[in-house]
Structures are given as C-alpha cells and as structure tokens.
DRENRO-951462 format. One line per field, with one value per residue (C-alpha): x, z, y. Coordinates in nm, 4 decimals, padded with zeros to 6 digits. Each point is the difference from the previous one (the first is absolute). Last residue first. Layout:
xx (X; ...)
zz (Z; ...)
yy (Y; ...)
REM end
This chain:
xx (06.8489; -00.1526; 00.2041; 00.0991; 00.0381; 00.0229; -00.0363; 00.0373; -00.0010; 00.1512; -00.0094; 00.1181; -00.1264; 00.1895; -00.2090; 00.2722; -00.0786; -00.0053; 00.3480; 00.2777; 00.2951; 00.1231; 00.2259; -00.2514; -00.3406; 00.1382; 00.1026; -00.3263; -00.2040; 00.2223; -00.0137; -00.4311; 00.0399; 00.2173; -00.2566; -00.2978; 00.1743; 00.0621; -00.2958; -00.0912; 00.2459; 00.3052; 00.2186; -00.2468; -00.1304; 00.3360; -00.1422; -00.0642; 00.0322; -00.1684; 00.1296; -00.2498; 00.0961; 00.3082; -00.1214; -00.3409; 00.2183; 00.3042; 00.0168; 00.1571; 00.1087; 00.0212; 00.0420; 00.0392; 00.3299; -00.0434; 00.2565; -00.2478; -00.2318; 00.2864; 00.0697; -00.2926; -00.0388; 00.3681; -00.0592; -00.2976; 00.1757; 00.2909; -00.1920; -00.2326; 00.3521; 00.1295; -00.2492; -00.0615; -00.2814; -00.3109; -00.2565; -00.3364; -00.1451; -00.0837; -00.0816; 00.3496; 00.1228; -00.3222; -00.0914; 00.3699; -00.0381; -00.3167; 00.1074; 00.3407; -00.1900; -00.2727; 00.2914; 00.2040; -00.3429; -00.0377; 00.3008; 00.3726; 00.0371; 00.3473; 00.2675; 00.1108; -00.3678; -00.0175; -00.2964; 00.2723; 00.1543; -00.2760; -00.2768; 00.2195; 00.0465; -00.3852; -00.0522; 00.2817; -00.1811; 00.1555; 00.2188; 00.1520; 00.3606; -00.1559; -00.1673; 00.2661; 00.2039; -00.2723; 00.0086; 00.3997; -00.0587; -00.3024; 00.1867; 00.2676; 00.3442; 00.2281; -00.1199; -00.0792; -00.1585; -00.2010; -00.0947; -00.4045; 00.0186; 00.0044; -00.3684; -00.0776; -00.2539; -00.0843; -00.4014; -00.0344; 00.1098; -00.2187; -00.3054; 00.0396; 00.0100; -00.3761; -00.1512; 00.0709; -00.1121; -00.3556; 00.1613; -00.2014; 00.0920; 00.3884; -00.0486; -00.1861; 00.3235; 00.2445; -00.1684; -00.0309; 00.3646; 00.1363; -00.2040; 00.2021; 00.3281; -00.0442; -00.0958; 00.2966; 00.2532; -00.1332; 00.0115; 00.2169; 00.2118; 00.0549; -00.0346; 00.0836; -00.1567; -00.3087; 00.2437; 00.1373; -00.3375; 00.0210; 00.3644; -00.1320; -00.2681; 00.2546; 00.2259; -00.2773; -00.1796; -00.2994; -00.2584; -00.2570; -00.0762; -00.3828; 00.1101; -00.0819; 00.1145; 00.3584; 00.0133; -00.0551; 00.1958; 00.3077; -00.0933; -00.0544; 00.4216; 00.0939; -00.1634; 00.1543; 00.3646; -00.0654; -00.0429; 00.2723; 00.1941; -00.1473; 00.1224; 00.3362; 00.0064; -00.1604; 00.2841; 00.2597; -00.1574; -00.0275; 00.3888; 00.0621; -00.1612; -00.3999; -00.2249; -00.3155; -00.1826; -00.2561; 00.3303; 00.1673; -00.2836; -00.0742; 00.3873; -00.0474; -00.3134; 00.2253; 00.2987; -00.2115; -00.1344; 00.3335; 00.0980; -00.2422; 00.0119; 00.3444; 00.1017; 00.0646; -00.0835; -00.1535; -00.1121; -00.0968; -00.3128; -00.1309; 00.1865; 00.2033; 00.3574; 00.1603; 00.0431; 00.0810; 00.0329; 00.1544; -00.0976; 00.1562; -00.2259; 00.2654; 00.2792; -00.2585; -00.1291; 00.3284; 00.1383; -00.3023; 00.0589; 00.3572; -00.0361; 00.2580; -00.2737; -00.3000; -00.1513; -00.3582; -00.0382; 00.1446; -00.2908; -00.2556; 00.0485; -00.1601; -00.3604; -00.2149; 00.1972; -00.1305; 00.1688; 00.0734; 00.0583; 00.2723; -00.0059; -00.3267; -00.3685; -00.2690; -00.3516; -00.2279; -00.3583; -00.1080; -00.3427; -00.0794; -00.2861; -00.0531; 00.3798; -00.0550; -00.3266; 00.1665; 00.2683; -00.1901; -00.1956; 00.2507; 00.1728; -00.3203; -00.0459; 00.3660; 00.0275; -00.2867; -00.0492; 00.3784; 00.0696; -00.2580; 00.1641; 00.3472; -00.0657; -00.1517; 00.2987; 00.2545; -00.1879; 00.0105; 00.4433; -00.0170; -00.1678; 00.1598; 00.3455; -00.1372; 00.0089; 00.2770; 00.1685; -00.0839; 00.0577; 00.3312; 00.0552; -00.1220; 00.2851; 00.2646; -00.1341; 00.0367; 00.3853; 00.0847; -00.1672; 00.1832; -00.1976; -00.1391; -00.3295; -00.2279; -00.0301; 00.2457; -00.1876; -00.3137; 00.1266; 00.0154; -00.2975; -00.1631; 00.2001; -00.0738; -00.3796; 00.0352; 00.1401; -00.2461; -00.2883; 00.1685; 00.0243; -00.3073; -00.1628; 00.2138; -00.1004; -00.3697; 00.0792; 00.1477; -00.2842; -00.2776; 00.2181; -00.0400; -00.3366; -00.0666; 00.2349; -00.1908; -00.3011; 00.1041; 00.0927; -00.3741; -00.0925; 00.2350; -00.1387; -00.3314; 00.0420; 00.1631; -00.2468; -00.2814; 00.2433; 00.0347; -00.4128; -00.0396; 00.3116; -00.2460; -00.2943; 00.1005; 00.1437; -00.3349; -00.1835; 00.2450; -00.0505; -00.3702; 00.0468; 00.1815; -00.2467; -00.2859; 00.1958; 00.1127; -00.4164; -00.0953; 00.2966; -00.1834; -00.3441; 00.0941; 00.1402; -00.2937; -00.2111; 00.2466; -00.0425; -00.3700; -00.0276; 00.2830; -00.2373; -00.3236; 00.1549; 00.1338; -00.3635; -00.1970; 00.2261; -00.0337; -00.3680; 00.0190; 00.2077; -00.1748; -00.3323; 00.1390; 00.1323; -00.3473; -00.1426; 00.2819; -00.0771; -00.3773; 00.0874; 00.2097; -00.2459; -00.2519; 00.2138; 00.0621; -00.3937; -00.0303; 00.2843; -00.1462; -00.3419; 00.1511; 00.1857; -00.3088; -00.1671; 00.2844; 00.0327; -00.4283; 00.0617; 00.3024; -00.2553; -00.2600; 00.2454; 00.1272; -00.3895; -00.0430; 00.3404; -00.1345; -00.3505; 00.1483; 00.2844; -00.3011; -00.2143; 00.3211; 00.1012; -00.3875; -00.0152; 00.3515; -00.0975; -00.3052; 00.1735; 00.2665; -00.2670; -00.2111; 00.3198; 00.0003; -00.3215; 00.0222; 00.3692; -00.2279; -00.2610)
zz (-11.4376; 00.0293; 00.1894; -00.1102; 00.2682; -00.1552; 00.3050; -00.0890; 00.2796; 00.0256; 00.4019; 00.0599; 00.3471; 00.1871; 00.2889; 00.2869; 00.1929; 00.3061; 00.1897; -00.1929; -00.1392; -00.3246; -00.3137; -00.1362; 00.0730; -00.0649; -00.3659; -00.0737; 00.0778; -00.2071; -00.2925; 00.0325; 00.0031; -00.3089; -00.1709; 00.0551; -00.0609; -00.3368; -00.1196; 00.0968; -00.1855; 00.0890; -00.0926; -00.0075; 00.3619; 00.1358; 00.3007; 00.3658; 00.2124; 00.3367; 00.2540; 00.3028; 00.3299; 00.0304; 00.2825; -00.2003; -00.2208; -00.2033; -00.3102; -00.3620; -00.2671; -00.3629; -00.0848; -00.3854; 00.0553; 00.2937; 00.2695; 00.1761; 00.1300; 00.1547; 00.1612; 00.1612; 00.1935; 00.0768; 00.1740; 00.1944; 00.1235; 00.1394; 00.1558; 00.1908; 00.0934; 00.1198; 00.2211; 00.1374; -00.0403; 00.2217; -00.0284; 00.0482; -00.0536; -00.3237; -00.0842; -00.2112; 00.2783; 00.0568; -00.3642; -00.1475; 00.2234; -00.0958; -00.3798; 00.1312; 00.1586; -00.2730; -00.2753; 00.2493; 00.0337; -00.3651; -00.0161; -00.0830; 00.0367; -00.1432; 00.2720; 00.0710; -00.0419; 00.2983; 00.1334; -00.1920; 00.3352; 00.2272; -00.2546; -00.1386; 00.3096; 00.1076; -00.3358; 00.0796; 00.2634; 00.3820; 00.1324; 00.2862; -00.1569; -00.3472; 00.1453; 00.1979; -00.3162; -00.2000; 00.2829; 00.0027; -00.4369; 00.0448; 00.2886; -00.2096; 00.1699; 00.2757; 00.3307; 00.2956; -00.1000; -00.2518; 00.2659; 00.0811; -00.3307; -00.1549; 00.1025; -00.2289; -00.2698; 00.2762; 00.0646; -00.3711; -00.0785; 00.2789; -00.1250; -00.3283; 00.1308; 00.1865; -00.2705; -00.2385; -00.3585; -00.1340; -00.1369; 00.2733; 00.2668; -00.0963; 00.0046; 00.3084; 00.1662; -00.1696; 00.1406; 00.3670; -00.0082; -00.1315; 00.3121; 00.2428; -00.1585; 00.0363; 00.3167; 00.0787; -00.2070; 00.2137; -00.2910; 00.1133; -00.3171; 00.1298; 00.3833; 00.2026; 00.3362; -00.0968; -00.2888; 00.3738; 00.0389; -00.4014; 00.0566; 00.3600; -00.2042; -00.2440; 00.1713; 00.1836; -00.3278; -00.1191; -00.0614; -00.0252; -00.2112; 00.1285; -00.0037; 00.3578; 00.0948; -00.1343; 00.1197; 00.3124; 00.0139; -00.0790; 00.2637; 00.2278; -00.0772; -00.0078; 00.3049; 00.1717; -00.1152; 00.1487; 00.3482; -00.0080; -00.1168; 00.2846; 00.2478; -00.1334; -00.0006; 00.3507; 00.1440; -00.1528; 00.0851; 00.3705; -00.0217; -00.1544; 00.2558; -00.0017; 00.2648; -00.1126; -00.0877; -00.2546; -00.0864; -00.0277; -00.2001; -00.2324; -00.1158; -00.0755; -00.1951; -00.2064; -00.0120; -00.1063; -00.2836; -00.1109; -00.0441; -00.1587; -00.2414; -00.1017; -00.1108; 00.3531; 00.1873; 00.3527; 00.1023; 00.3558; 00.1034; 00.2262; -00.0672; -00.3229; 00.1109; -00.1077; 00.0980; -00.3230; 00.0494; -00.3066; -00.0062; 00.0107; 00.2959; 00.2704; -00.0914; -00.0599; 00.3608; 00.1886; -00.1459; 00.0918; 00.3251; 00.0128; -00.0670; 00.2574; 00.2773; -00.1707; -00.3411; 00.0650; 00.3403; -00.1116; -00.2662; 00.2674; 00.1666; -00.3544; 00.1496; -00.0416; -00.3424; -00.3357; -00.2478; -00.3483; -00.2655; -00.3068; -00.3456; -00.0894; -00.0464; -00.2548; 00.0851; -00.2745; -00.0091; -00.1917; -00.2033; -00.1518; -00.2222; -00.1758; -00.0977; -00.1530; -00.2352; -00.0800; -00.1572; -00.1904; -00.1009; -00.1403; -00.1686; -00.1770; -00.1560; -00.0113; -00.2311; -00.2233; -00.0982; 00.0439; -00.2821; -00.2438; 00.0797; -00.0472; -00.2739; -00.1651; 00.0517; -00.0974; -00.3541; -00.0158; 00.0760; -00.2892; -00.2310; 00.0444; 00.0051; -00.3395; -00.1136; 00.0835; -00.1062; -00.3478; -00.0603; 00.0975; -00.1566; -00.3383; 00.0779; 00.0434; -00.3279; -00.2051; 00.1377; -00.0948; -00.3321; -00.1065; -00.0123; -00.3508; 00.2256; -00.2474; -00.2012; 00.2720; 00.2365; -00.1351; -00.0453; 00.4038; 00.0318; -00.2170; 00.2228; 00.3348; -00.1329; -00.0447; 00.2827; 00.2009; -00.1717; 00.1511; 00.3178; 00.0360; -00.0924; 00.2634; 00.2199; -00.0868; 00.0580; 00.3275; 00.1016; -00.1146; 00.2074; 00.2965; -00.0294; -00.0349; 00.2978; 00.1875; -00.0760; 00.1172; 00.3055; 00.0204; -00.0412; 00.2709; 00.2227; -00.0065; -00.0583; 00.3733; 00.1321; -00.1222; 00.1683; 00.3297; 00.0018; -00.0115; 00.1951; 00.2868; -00.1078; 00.0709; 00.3124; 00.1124; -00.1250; 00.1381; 00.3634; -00.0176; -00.0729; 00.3112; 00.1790; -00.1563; 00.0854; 00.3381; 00.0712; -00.1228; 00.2067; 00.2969; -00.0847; -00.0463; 00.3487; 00.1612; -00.1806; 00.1400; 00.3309; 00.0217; -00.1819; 00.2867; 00.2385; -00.1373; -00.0219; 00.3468; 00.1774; -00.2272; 00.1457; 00.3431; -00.0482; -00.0856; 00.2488; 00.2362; -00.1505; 00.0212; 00.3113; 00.1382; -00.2058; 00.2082; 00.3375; -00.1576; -00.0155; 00.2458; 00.2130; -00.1530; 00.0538; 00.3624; 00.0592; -00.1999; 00.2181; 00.3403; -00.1345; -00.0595; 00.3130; 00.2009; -00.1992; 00.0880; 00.3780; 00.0070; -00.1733; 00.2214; 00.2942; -00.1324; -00.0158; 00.2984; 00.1379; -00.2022; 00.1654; 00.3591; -00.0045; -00.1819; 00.2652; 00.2813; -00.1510; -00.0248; 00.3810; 00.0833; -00.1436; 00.1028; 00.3325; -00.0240; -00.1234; 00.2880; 00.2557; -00.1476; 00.0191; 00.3805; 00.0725; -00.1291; 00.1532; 00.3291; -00.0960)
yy (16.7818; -00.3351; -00.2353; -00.3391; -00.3036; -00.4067; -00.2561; -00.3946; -00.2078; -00.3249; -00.1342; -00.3273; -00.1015; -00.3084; -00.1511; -00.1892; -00.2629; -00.1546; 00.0211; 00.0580; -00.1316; 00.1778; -00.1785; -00.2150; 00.1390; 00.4002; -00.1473; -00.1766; 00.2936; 00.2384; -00.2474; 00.0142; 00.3751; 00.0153; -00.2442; 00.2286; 00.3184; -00.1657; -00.0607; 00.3579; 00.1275; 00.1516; 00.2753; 00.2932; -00.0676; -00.0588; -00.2247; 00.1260; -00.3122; -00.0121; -00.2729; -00.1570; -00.1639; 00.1874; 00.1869; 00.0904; 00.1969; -00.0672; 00.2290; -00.0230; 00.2629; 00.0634; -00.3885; -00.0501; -00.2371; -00.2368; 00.0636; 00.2640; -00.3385; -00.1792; 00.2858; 00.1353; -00.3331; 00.0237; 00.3303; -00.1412; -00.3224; 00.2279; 00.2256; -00.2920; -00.1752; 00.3221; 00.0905; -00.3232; -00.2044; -00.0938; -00.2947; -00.1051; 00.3970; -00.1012; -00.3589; -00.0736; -00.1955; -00.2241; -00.0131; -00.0818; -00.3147; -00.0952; 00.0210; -00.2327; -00.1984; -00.0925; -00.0399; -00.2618; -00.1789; -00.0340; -00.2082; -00.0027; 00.3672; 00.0758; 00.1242; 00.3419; 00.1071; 00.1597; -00.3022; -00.2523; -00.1759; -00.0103; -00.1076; -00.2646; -00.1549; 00.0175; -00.1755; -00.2561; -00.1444; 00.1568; -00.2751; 00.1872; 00.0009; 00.1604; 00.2551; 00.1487; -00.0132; 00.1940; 00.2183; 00.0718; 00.0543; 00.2521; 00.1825; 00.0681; -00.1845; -00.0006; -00.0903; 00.1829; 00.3299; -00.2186; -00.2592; 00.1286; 00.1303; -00.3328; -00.0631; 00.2364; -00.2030; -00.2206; 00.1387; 00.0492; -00.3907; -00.1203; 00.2446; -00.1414; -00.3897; 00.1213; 00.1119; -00.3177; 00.1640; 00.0825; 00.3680; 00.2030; -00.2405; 00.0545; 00.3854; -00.0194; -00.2407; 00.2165; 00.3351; -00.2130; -00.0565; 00.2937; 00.2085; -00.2739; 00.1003; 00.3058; -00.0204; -00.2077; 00.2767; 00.2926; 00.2737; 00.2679; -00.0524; -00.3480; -00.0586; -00.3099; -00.0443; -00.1830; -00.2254; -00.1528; -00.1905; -00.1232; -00.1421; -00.2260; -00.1353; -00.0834; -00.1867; -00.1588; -00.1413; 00.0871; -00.2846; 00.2152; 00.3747; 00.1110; 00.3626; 00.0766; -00.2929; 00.0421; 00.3727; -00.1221; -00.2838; 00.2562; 00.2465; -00.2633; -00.1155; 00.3506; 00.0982; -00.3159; 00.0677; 00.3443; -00.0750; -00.1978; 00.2897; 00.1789; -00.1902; -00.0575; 00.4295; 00.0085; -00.1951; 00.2373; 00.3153; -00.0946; -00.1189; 00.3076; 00.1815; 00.2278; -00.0936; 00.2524; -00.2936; 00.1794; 00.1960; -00.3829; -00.1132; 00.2445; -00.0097; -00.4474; 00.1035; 00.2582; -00.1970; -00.3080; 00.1774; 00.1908; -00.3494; -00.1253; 00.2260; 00.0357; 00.3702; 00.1270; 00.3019; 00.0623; 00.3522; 00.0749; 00.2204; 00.2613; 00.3032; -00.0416; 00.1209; -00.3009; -00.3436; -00.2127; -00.3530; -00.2077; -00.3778; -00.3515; -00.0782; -00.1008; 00.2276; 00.2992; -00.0790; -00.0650; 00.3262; 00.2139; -00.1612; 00.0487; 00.4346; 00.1355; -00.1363; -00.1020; 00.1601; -00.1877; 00.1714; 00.3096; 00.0429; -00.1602; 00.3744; 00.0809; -00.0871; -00.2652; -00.1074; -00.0724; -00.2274; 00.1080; -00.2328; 00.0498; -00.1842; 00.1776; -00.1624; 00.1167; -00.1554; -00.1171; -00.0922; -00.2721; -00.0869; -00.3172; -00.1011; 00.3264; -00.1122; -00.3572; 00.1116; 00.2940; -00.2160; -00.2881; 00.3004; 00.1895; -00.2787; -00.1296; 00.3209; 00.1301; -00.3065; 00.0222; 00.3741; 00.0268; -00.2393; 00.1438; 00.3422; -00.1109; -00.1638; 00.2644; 00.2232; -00.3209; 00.0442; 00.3838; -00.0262; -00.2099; 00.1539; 00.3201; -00.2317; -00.1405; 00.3356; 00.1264; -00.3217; 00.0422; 00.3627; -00.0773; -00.3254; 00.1927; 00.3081; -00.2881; -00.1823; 00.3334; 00.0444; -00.3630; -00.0306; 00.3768; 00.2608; 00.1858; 00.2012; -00.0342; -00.3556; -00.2113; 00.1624; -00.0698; -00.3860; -00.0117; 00.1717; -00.2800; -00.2658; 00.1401; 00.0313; -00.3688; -00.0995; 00.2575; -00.1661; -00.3352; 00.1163; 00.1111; -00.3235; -00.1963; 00.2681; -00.0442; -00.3518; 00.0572; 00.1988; -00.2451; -00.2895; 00.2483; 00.0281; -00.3508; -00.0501; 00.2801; -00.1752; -00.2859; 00.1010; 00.1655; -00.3186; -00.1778; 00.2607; -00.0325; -00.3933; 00.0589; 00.1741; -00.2128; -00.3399; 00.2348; 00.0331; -00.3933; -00.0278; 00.2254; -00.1270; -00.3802; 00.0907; 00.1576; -00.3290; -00.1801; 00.1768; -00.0224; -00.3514; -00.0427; 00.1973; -00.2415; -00.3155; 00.0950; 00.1122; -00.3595; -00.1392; 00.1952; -00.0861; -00.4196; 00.0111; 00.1901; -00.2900; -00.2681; 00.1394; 00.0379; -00.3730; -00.1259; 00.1895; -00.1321; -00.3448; 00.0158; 00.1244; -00.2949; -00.2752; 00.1034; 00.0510; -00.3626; -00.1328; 00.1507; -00.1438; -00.3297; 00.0299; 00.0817; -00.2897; -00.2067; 00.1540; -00.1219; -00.3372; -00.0183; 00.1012; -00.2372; -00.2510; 00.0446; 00.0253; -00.3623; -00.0968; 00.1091; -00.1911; -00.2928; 00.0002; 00.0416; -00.2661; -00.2032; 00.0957; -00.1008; -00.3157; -00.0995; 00.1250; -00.2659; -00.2526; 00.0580; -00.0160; -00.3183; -00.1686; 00.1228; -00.1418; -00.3079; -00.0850; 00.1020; -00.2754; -00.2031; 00.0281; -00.0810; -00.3039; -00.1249; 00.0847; -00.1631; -00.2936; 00.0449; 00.0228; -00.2961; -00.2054; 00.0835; -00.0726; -00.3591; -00.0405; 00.0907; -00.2177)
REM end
C-alpha cells in the first residue's frame, strides 16, 4: 500500500511536472513570439529610417549636384565672356594694325608715284637735253661754217669761240637744272626731316646751367679766413696738398674761392671746405681725415648718379666701369654745357628719333647716352674723346652699333649704321640748341671771319656778311657779272665749302644776294 501510494506520488508528480513543463514551454514560446514581433517591428521602423535618411541623401546629393553644375556652368560662361571680350579687343587691335599698314602701304604708293613721276620727269628732261644738245651741235657747226664764211679764222681760233658759247650755255643750263633739284629735293627731305626733328625736341625740354672752373664757399664771418689760413699759412697748405686744389683767400667779405680745372676734385674740396667751417675744428690732420671721408662720399654719388641716369633712360645691363664713367660726366663741363645732361638730352632725341623711324628705341638711347663716356678719362689719357670711348666701349662688350656710334658721332670715323647718323643729328641738336653752349671770343671771331672768307674768294663777290652769330651768311653778287643761273650754283659751292672745311654747331643759311640798281638824275 505504501509502495502503492508511493508510485501514485511519483506518477502524479510526473503528471504535474509536465503540465507545468507545457505551461512554461507555451508561455516561452509565446514571449519568443512576442520578442520577434517586437523585433520585426523595430526593423521594419529601422528600415524605414534608412529608407528615408537615404531619400534624404538622395536629395542632398542631388541639390548638391545641381549647385556644382550651375557654378561650373556660371564659371564656364564667365570664362567663355572674357575670351570672347580677348578675342574682340584683339581684333580691335588687328583691325587698328591693319589700318595703320593699310594707310602706310597708300602712303607709300603716294610716294613711290610721285617718285615716278619725278623719274618720268627727269627722263623728259634728259631727253630734252639730249635734244638740246644736238640742235646746239648743229647750230655749233653752222656757226662754225659762218665763221669760216665771215669772220676768215683759222679752225682752231673759230672752234675756241664755239666751245665758248657752248659751255656758257650749257653751264646756264646747268646751274637751272641743279636749281630745280634743289627745290624738289628740299620739298621732300626738309619735309620729313623737319618733322622727324620737331617731333623729338617738343618732346624734351632742358634747361641749362653755365658752371666755371672756380667755386666759392661762404664763410660765417671772415674771422673763419684766419681759421682756414692756420698759423704761417699750414692749413691752407694741408688743404690744397690734400685736395689737389688752389685756395684763394682774398679780400671778398664773406666767401673763399677754390680753383681747379678737375671736377671732381674741386667738388670734393668744396664739400670737404663746408665741412670743416660747419665744424669749425680746422688742422691738417682734421683736413686730412675729412678729405678720405669725403672722397668716399663721392665714389657713392658717382656710382647713384650713374644708376640714375641709367634708369631714368631705360639703358640695362650696364656695366660698373661704366656706371661709375657716366656719374663722374655730372662734374665735367664742355663749353658750359654739363656733358651728363647732355648726354642724357642726346639720349632721349636718339631714342624719339629711332621710334619715329620704326627702329630699336631703346639701343638708340644706349648709343646717345655713351656717346661721351670718354670724357670722363680724356684729361687722363691720351687720345680724342671719340677714339678713348670707342675703346671703353669695346672692353665692356657694348654691340658694335653702340661702338660705332661713339667713335664716328664727329665724323672722324664713317657711320657704319643708321644709329651712328641718329646720334650724331641728336648730338648737333643738344649743342647747337641756343643758349646750350658758350664759345670764346676768339673762337666765335675767328669762325665768323673765315665764314666771310670762303665766300669773298669766289670771283663776282662785291661783298659778304656774317650775321645771326655766324648762323646765317649774306652774299652780295656782281649783279652785271652773273646770272641768275649762276648765283644759284655759286651759292650751292659756297655751302659745300663752309660744310667741309668749318665745324659748327647746327647750321648755317647762306643768302646770295644779286641786285641790279641803275640811278639817273633828271636835271
């Protein structure tokens, strides 16, 4: 009973253990069911997030994509306007261009016809001639048997007489002929030469300052006098020993003369003299230490002065040596005409003279800014300054235009190039400018006595004046011994005689006067 009772216990037990087995298997279940659903649903809501953070992207993306196309269109449109504007400015420019050689081609068929027309009428002349000479022939030869008929000369005497009559005229004819070519000639060239030339000087204006081979330096009072004397005179000594120049105390009030024909040297004398009154501690050792320190001084002035003239022309590449030559041209005078100014003005005349051709501008202003470099060394080395700058030239590696230009702008050497021709005509400008330069007494007598002359050795001349200071000569002609074909060629001779024997600046006019005056009185 008791096993009985026991077995029913465990069956029970049993019963009841899988009853509550099931009970808690089916509620698992059920909560499995419930966590799934709930994870279903938390990934259906996770998709559709990323779904629409995706759409969102999308969109983004899209806008994105829209934003950098209009900007690379907005750019590539600005791009396209710009080249468009290039294109039209540079056609603008060609067109321009093409008027301009368009215009320069009518000119120069303007010209080549009316060359041609000259030619023609030249040909026409020399046929004429040709004709003329042939009726003159044969008038020669009917005169000639006249004679013979009339006058009973001998062959050789009546063919002097018919050479006579025979040159006469032709030299009538002759001397009429080079009067028309003249005037053609001038009605071209002095043309095109004038303007080329007014062109370059309305362009640049320079005033002139005359300087003197002495400076004067003021003094606070004249007790500064003994001061710069020193005891029995050793600091006037010390000073004119140092500087290389001649002091001259006199009884000036105010002011202390220093004289000395190099420029630079009477230049550093002078600053070196301020100093010491400014200083008022006046010994030779003083005066020697301020001397070195002044001639430093100097070396540097020279040097910017040099660059500066170089910059302000545009001319590179300059070497040192020269640099240094160009500074020391400011204290160098020629005919009272500072010779760097000068050479500056020739400069910018060859450079506008060069332009106005259609050559290199800036190679003519080099070759008028070195055309006197060699008198920076003339008073220290033998030789012209022409041939001591051509040599300057030459050992700085100047092209051989610049060369040329140096050596031949007085004509003592032949121009090798147009650019020797354009310095030397700018050159002649700036000293022949009036007012640019000064000449001595004797040197302006001189030129106008040989001026008169050269034009009173030529048979027929009553009498001959230099006026205009020698800028201008009047000839008065024997009226009743020349003609007027004559006067014409006796004038032209007189011209070319004063151009190859005279030097002058600019140029001089020659006026042949033949007047004719007949006086009777009524009584």
């Amino acid at each position: 009973m008791v096993i009985f009772t026991y077995f029913l216990l465990i069956l029970l037990g049993s019963l009841l253990g899988g009853f509550i087995r099931h009970l808690y298997g089916k509620r698992r279940i059920s909560s499995a069911e419930n966590v799934a659903q709930a994870l279903i649903k938390s990934g259906a809501d996770a998709a559709e997030k990323l779904r629409i953070e995706a759409e969102n992207l999308k969109q983004e993306a899209a806008v994105r994509m829209k934003t950098e196309l209009f900007s690379a269109r907005e750019k590539l449109e600005n791009d396209i306007k710009s080249e468009r504007n290039e294109l039209r400015q540079t056609e603008k420019r060609l067109l321009k261009r093409e008027d301009n050689l368009d215009r320069k081609n009518t000119i120069l068929d303007e010209k080549e016809a009316q060359l041609r027309l000259q030619e023609d009428r030249l040909e026409n002349r020399v046929s004429e001639i040709a004709i003329r000479e042939s009726e003159l022939e044969s008038a020669a030869s009917q005169q000639q048997e006249a004679l013979f008929r009339i006058s009973q000369l001998s062959p050789e005497e009546a063919r002097k007489e018919v050479l006579e009559a025979t040159t006469l005229e032709l030299d009538h004819e002759i001397a009429v002929m080079v009067e028309r070519a003249n005037v053609r000639a001038k009605e071209t060239a002095d043309d095109v030469a004038r303007k080329y030339i007014s062109t370059a000087l309305n362009r640049l204006a320079v005033d002139y300052t005359t300087e003197h081979v002495v400076s004067t330096v003021e003094l606070p009072s004249d007790e500064m006098k003994g001061r710069i004397i020193g005891r029995e005179g050793r600091n006037i000594r010390a000073f004119e020993n140092a500087t290389g120049v001649d002091v001259i105390v006199d009884d000036t009030p105010g002011v202390v003369v220093l004289s000395g024909f190099e420029p630079i040297r009477r230049e550093v004398a002078v600053r070196t003299m301020k100093k010491l009154v400014s200083d008022g501690r006046i010994h030779p050792s003083r005066i020697e230490e301020m001397v070195l320190k002044t001639r430093d001084e100097m070396e540097k002035i020279v040097e910017e002065t040099g660059k500066a003239v170089a910059l302000e022309l545009d001319v590179r590449n300059l070497k040192p040596r020269e640099i240094m030559l160009l500074g020391r041209l400011k204290f160098r005078m020629s005919y009272g005409q500072n010779v760097l100014d000068h050479s500056r003005e020739v400069g910018f005349l060859s450079g506008i003279i060069a332009a106005e051709l259609g050559m290199d501008e800036i190679l003519a202003r080099r070759c008028g800014l070195l055309h006197d470099i060699g008198k920076a060394v003339d008073h220290e080395e033998e030789g012209t300054h022409p041939e001591l700058g051509g040599e300057i030239a030459r050992r700085c590696g100047e092209p051989e235009e610049v060369i040329n230009a140096v050596v031949s702008h007085h004509s003592d050497t032949a121009a090798e190039s147009l650019y020797a021709t354009i310095v030397q005509a700018a050159d002649a400008i700036s000293a022949g400018r009036p007012g640019a330069r000064r000449e001595t007494l004797e040197k302006y007598v001189k030129r106008l006595e040989r001026l008169e002359a050269i034009s009173n050795s030529y048979p027929n001349v009553e009498r001959s004046f230099a006026i205009q200071a020698g800028r201008e000569l009047r000839v008065i002609a024997k009226a009743d011994k020349v003609t007027d074909g004559e006067a014409a060629k006796m004038c032209r001779e007189i011209a070319k005689q004063i151009e190859t024997e005279l030097t002058y600046p600019g140029e001089v006019k020659v006026t042949l006067v033949r007047e004719l005056r007949i006086t009777e009185y009524a009584r």
